[in-house]
C-alpha positions, 0 to 999 in steps of 0.5 A: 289802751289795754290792748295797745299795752298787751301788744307792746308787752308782747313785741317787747317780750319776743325781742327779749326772747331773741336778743338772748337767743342771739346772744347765746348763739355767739357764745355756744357752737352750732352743734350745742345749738342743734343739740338744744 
C-alpha cells in the first residue's frame, strides 16, 4: 500500500506540475517562455 500511495502522490505531484505550466503558458509569450 505504501508504494501504491508513493506512486499516486508522485503522478498527482507531475500533473499539478503540468497544469501549471499549462496554465502559466496561456498567460506569459513565448519569448517569457524561452526566456524561463
Amino acid at each position: 500500500m505504501l508504494f501504491i500511495s508513493h506512486d499516486l502522490a508522485v503522478v498527482n505531484f507531475l500533473c499539478d506540475r503540468a497544469y501549471v505550466m499549462k496554465a502559466r503558458g496561456k498567460t506569459w509569450n513565448k519569448a517569457e517562455l524561452m526566456h524561463f
